[in-house]
Backbone as numpy.savetxt, mean C-alpha at the origin, in Angstrom:
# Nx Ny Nz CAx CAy CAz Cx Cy Cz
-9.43 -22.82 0.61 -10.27 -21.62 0.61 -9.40 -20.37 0.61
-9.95 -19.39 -0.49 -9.09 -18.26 -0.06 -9.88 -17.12 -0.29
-9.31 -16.44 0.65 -10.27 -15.10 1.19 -9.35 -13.85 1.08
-10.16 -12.87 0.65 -9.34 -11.57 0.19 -9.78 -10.57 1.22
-8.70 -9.81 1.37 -9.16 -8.70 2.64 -8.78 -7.19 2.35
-9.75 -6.13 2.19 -9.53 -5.17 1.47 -9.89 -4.08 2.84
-8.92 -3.05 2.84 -9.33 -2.27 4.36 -9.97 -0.72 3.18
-10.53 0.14 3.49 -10.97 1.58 2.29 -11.60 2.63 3.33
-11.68 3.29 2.46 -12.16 5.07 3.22 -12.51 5.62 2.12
-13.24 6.13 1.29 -13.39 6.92 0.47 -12.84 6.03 -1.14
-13.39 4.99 -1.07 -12.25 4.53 -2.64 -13.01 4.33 -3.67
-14.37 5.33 -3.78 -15.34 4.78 -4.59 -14.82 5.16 -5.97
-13.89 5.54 -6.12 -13.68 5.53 -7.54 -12.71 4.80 -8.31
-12.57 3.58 -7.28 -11.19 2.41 -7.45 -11.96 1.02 -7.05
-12.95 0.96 -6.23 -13.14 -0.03 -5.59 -14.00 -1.14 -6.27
-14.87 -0.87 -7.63 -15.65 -1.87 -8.08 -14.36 -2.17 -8.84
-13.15 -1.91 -9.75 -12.76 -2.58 -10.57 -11.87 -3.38 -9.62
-11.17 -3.08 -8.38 -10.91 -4.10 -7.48 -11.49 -5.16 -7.29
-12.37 -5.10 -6.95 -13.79 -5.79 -6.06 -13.93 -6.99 -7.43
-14.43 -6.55 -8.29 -14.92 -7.29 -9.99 -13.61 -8.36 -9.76
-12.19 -7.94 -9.93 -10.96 -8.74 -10.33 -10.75 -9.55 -9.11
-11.72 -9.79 -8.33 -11.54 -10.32 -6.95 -13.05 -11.48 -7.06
-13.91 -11.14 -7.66 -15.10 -12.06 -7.62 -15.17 -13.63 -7.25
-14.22 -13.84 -7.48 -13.77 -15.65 -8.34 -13.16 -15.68 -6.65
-12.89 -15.32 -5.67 -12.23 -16.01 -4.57 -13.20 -16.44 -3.69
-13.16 -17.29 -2.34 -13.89 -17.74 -1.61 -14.77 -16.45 -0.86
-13.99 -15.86 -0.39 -14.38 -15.04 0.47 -14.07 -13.39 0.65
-14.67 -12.43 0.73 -14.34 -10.64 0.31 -14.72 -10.38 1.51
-13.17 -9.89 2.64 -13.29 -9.18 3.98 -12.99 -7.39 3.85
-14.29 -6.44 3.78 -14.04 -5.16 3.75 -14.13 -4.39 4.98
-13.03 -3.92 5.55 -13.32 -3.34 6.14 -13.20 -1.16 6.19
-14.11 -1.00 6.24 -14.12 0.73 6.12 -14.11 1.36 7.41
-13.66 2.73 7.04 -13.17 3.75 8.11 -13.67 4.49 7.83
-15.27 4.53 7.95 -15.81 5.95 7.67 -15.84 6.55 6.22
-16.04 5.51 5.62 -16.77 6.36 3.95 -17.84 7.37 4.05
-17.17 8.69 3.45 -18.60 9.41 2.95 -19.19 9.27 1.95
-18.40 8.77 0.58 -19.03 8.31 -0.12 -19.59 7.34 -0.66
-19.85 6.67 -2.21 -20.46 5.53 -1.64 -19.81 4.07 -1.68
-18.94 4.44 -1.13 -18.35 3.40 -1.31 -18.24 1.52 -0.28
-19.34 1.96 0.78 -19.85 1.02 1.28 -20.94 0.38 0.72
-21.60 1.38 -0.21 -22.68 0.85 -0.90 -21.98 -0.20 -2.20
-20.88 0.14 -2.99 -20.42 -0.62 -4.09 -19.62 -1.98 -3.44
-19.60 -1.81 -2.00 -18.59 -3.10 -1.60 -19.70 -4.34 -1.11
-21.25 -3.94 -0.71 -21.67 -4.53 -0.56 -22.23 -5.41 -1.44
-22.59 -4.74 -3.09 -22.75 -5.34 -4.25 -22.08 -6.35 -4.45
-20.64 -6.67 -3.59 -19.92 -7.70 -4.26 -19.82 -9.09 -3.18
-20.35 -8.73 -1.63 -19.72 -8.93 -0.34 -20.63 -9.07 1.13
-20.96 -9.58 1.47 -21.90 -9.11 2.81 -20.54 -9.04 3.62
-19.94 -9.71 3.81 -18.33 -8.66 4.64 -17.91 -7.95 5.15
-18.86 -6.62 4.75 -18.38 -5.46 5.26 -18.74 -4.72 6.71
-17.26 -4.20 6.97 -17.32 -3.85 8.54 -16.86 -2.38 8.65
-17.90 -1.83 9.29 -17.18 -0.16 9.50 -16.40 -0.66 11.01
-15.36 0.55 11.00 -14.74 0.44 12.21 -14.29 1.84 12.19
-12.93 2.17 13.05 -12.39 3.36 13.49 -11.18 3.51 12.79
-10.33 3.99 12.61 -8.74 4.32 12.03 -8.05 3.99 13.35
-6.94 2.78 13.41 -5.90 2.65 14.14 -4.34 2.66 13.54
-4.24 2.99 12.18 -3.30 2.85 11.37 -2.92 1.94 10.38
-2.32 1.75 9.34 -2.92 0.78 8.19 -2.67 -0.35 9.18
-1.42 -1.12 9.79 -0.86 -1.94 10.21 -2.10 -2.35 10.82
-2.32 -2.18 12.19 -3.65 -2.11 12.78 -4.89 -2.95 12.20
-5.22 -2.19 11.03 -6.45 -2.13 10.39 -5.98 -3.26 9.56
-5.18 -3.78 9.11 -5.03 -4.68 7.82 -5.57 -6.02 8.77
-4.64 -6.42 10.25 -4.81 -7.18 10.91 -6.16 -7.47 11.59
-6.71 -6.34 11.23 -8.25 -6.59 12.29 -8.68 -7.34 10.85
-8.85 -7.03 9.80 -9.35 -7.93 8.28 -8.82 -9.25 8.54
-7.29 -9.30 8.68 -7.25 -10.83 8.51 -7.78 -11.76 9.64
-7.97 -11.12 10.78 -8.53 -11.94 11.80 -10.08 -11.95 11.70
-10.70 -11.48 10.76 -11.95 -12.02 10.20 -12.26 -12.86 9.13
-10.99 -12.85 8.82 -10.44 -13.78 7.36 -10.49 -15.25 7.67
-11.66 -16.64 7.24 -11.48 -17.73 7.26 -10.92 -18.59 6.27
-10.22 -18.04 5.43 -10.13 -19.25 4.36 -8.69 -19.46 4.68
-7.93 -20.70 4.19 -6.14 -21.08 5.02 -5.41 -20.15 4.19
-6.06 -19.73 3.07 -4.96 -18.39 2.58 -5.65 -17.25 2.38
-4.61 -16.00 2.53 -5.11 -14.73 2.14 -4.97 -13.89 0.91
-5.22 -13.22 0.46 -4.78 -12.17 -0.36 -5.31 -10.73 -0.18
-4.25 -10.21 0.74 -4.25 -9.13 1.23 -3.92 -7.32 -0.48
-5.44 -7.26 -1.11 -5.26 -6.23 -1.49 -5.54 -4.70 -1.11
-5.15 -3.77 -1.80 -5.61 -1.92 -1.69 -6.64 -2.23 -2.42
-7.89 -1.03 -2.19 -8.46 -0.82 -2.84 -8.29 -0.28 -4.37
-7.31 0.46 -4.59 -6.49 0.86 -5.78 -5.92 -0.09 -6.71
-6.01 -1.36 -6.27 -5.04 -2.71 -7.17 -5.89 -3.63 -7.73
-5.56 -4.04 -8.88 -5.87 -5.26 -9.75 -5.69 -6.12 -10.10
-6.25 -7.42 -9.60 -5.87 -8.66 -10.06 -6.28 -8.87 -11.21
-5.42 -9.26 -12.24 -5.14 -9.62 -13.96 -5.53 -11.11 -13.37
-6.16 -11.81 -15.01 -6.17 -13.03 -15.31 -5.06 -13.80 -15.01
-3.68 -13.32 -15.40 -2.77 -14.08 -15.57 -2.60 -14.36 -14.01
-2.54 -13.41 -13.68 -2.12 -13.23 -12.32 -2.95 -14.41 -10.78
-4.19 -14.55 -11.78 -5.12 -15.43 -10.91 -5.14 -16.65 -11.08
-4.20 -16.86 -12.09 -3.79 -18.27 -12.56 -2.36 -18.38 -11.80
-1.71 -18.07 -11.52 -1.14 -17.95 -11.23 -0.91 -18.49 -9.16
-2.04 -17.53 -9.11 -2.18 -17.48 -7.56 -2.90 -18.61 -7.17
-4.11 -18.84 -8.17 -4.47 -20.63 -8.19 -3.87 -22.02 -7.69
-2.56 -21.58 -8.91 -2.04 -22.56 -8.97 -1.05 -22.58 -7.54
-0.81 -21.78 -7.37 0.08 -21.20 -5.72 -0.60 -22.08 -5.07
-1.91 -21.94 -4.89 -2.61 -22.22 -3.48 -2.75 -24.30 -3.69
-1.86 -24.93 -4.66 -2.51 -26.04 -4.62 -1.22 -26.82 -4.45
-0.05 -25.90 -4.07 1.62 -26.44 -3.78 1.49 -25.86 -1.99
2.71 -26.55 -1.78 2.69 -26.84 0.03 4.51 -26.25 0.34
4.63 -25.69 -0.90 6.21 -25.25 -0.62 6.05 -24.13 -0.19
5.54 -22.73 -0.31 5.89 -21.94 0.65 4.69 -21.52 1.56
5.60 -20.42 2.10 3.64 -19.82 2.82 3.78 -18.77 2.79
4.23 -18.10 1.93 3.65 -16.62 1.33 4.53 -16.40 0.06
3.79 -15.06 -0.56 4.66 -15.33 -1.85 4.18 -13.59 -1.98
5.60 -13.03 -2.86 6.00 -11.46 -3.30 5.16 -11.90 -4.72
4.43 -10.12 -4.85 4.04 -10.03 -5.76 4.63 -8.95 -6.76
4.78 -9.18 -8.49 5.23 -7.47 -8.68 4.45 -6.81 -8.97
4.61 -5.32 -8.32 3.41 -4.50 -8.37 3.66 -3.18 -9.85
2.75 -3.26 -10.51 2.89 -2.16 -11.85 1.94 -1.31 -11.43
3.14 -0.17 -11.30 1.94 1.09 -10.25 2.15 2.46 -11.89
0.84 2.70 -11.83 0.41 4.14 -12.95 0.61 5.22 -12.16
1.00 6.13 -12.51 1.33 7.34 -11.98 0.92 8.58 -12.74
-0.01 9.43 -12.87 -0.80 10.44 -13.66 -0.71 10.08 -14.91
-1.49 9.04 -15.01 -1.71 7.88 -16.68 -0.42 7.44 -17.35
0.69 7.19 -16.32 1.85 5.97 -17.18 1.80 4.80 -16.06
2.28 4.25 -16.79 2.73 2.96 -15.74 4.01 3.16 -15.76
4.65 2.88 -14.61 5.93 3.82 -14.08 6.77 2.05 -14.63
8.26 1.92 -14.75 8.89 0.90 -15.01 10.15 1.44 -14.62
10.38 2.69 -14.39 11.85 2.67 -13.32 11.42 3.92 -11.88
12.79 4.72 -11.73 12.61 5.34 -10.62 12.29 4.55 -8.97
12.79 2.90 -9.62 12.28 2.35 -8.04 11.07 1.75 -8.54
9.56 2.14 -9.07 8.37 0.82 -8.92 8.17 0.12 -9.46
9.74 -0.27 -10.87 9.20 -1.32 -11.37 10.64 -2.38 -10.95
10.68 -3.61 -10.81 9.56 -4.21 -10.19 9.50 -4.51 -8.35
8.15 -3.54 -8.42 7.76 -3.78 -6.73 7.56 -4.86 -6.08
7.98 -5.60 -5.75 7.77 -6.70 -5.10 6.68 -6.41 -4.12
5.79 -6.85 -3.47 5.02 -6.56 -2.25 4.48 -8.27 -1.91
4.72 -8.24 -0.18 4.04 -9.78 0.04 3.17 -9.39 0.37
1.67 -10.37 -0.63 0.55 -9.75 0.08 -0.51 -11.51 -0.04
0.16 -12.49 -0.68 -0.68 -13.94 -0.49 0.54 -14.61 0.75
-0.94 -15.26 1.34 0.06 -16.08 2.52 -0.92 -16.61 3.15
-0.33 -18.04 4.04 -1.39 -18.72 4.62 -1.54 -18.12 6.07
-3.09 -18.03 6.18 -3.38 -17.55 7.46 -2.96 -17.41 8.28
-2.46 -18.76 8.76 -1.77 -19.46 10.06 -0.24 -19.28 10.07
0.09 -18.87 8.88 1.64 -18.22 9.01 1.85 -16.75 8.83
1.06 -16.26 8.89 1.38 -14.19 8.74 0.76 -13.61 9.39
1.02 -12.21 9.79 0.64 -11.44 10.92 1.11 -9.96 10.14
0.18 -9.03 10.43 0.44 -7.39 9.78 1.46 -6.66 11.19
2.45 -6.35 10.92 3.10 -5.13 11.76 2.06 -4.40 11.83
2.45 -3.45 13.51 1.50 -2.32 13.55 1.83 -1.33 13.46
2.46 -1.18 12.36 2.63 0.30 12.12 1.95 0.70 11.41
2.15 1.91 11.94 0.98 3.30 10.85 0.94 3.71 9.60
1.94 3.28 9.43 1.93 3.71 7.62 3.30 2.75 7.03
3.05 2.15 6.08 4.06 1.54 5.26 4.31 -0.21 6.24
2.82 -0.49 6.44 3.02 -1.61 6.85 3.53 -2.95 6.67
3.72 -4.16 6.69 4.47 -5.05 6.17 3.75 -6.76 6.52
4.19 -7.33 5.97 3.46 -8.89 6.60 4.36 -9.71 7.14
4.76 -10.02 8.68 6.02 -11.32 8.75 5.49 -12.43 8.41
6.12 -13.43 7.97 5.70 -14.58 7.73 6.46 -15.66 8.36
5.73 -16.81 9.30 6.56 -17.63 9.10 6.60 -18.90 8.37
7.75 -18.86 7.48 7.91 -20.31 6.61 8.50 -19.35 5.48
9.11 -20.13 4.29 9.54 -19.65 2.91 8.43 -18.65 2.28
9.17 -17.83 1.69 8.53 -17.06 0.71 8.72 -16.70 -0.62
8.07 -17.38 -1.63 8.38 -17.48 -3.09 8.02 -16.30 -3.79
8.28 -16.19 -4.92 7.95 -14.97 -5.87 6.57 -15.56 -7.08
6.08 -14.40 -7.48 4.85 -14.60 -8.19 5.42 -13.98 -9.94
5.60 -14.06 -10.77 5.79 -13.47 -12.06 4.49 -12.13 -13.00
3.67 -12.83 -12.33 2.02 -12.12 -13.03 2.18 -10.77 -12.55
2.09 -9.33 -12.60 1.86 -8.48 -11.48 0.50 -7.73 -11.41
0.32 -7.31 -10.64 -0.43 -7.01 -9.40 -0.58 -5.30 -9.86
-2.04 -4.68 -10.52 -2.07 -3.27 -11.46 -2.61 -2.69 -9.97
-1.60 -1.61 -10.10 -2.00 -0.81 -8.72 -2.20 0.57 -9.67
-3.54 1.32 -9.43 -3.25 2.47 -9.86 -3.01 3.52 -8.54
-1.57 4.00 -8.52 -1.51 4.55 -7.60 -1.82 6.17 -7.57
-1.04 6.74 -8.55 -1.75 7.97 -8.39 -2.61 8.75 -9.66
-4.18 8.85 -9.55 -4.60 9.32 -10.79 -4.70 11.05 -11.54
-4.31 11.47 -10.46 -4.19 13.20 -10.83 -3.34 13.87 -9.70
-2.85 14.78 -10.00 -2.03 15.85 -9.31 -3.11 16.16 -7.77
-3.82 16.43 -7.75 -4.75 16.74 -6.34 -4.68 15.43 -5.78
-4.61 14.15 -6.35 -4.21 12.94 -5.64 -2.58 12.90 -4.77
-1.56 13.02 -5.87 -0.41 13.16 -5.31 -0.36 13.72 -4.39
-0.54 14.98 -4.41 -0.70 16.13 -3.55 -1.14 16.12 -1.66
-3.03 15.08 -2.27 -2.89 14.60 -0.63 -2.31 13.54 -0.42
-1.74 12.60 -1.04 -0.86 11.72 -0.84 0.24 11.86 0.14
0.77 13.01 -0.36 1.87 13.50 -0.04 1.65 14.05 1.29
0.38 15.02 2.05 0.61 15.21 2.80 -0.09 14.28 3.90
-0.85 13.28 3.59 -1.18 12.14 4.26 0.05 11.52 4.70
0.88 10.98 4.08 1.69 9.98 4.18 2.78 10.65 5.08
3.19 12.15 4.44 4.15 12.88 5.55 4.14 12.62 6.84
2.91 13.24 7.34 2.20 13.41 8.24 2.36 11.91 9.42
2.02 10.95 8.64 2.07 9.72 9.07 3.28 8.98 9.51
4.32 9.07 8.17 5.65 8.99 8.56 6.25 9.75 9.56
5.98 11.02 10.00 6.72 11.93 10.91 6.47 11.15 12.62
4.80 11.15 12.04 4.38 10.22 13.43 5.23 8.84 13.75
5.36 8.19 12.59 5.89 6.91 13.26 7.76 7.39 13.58
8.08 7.99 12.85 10.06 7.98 13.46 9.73 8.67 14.36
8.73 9.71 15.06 8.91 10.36 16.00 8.32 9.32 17.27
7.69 8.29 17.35 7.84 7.23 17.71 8.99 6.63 18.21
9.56 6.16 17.02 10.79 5.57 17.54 12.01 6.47 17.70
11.67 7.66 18.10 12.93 8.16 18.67 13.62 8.73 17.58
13.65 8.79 16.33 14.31 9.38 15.61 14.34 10.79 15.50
15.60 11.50 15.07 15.35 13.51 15.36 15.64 13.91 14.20
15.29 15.02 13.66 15.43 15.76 12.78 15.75 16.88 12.98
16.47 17.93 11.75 16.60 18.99 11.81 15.47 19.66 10.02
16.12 21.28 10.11 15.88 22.10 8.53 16.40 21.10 7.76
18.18 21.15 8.23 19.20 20.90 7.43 18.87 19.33 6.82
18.67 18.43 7.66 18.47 16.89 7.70 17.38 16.29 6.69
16.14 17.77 6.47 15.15 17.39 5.86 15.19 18.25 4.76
15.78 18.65 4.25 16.45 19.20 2.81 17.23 18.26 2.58
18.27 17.77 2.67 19.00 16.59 2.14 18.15 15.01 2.38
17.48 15.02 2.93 16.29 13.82 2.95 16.10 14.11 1.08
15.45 15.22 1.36 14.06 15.36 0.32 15.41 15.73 -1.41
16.66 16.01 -0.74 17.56 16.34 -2.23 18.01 14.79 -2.54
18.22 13.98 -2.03 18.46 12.43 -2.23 17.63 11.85 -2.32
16.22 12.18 -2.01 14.94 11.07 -2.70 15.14 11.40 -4.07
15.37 12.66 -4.47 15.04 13.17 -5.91 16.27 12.35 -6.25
17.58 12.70 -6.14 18.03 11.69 -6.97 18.59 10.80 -6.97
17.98 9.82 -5.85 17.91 8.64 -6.20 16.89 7.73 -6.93
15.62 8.74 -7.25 14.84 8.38 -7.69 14.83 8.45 -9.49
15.32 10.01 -9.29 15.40 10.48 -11.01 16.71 9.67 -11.75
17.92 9.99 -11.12 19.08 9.80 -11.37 19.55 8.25 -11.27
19.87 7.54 -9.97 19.92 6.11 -9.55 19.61 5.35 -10.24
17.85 5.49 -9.77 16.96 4.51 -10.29 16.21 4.76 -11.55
16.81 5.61 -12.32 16.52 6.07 -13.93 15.44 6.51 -13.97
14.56 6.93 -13.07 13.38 7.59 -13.53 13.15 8.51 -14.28
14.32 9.58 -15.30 14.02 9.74 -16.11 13.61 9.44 -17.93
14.01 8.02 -17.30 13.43 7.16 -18.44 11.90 7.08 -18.56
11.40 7.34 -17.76 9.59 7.72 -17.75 9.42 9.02 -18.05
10.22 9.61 -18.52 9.42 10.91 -19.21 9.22 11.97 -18.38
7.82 12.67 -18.89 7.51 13.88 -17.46 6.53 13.20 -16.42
6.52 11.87 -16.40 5.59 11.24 -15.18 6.88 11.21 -14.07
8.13 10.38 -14.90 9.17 10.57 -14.10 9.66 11.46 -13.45
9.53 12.37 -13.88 10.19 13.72 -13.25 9.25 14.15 -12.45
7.95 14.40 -12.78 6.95 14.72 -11.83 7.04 13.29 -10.43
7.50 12.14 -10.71 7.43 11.27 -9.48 8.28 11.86 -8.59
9.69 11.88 -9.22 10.79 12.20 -8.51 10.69 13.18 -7.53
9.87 14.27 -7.97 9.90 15.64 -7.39 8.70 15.41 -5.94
8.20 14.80 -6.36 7.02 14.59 -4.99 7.43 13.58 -4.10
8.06 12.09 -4.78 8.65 11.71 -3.68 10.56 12.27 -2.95
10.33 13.56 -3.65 11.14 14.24 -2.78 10.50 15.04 -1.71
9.56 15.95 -2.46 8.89 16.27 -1.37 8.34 15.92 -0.24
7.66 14.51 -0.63 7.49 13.38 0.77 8.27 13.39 1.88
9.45 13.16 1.41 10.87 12.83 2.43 10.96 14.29 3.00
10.68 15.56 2.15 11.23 16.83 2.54 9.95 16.79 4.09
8.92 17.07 3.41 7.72 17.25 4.37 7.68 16.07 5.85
8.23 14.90 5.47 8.64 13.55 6.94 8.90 14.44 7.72
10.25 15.03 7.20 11.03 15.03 8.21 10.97 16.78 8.56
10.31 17.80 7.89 10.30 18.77 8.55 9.14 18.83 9.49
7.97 17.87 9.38 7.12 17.60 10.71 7.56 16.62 11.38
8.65 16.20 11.55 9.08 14.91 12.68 9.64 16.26 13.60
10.26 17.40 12.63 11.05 18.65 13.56 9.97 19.12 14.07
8.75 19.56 13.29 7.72 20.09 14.50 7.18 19.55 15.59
7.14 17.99 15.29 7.04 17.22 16.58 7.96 17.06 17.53
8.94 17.47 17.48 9.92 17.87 18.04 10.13 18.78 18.98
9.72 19.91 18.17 9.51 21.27 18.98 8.14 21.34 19.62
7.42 21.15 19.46 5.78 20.77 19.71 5.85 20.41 21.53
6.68 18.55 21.13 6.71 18.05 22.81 7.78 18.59 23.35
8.82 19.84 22.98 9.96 20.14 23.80 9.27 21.13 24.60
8.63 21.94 24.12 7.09 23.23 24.70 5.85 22.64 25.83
6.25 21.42 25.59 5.19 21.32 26.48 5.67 21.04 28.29
């Protein structure tokens, strides 16, 4: 049996072509955080599954899904991602071998209408199939992860994530994710300065543009580069306000 577990907030404009490329599995675990739009209404079309709850951080939230999850394997997707044919043949055939217990997928992420192939996302690996009884979600808040225990194989098919569809997307992306990241290193103790988060955000750019060839993508590339510089810039100049924030108090 295998059961898919999808966590969302607002994804009504991603979530039926998810949901559709997902039909064919045993079981669809949704859980939402407060949709305003309608996007509890399109998950139920596919699912009786669905669970509102509260925001505890992705980590958090992925794990409360799989512990509603009955089938011996999972497939932990975003609402933003697509399972391809090939790809479900693929994962099929996974689930009917006893050699590993989880398996990397590659992820082909679009970025303001390209599909990105350097700068770092191609190819993304992400583990997101695994048997129940061997994986567990970290709880962290943003940029969560799956441990597994037992081997973990690779998948060839990949996994269509559309990650970002317009500039006002990037944009809150960017300051979502900041925001989030600042929270978790300021967590673990990590410090920042101005200086620290200007050279953050001048080495995302080029390791992203330069390194990892992202200007081989054109002006999607260059437009990636520049925001996930900004990302890194914005981490770490609110890890400094959190900084100064609890030194005031």
């Amino acid at each position: 049996m295998l059961s898919v577990i999808i966590i969302t907030k607002n994804e009504a404009e991603h979530i039926s072509r998810c949901l559709a490329s997902v039909s064919w599995v045993d079981e669809i675990i949704v859980l939402d955080s407060g949709s305003d739009d309608n996007t509890v209404d399109i998950c139920k079309a596919y699912t009786d599954n669905v669970f509102m709850t509260d925001w505890p951080g992705f980590g958090m939230q992925k794990q409360r899904a799989l512990e509603k999850a009955r089938g011996d394997w999972v497939l932990s997707i975003d609402a933003d991602e697509v399972v391809t044919s090939e790809l479900r043949a693929e994962i099929e055939k996974a689930l009917r071998q006893e050699h590993y217990k989880g398996y990397e997928i590659p992820r082909l992420s679009r970025y303001c209408g390209r599909q990105m192939r350097h700068g770092g996302w191609w190819p993304d690996y992400v583990l997101r199939l695994f048997r129940r009884d061997c994986g567990q979600f970290t709880d962290s808040i943003v940029h969560e992860s799956i441990i597994i225990q037992g081997k973990v194989g690779r998948m060839q098919s990949p996994l269509l994530h559309d990650a970002f569809v317009s500039l006002d997307e990037v944009l809150h992306k960017v300051n979502s994710y900041s925001t989030l990241g600042a929270e978790m290193l300021f967590q673990r103790g990590v410090r920042s300065s101005l200086g620290k988060a200007v050279l953050k955000g001048l080495w995302t750019f080029i390791r992203t543009y330069w390194i990892k060839a992202g200007f081989l993508d054109g002006r999607q590339g260059l437009m990636l580069s520049i925001s996930n510089a900004e990302g890194a810039y914005y981490k770490y100049l609110k890890l400094l306000e959190l900084q100064i924030r609890h030194s005031n108090k």
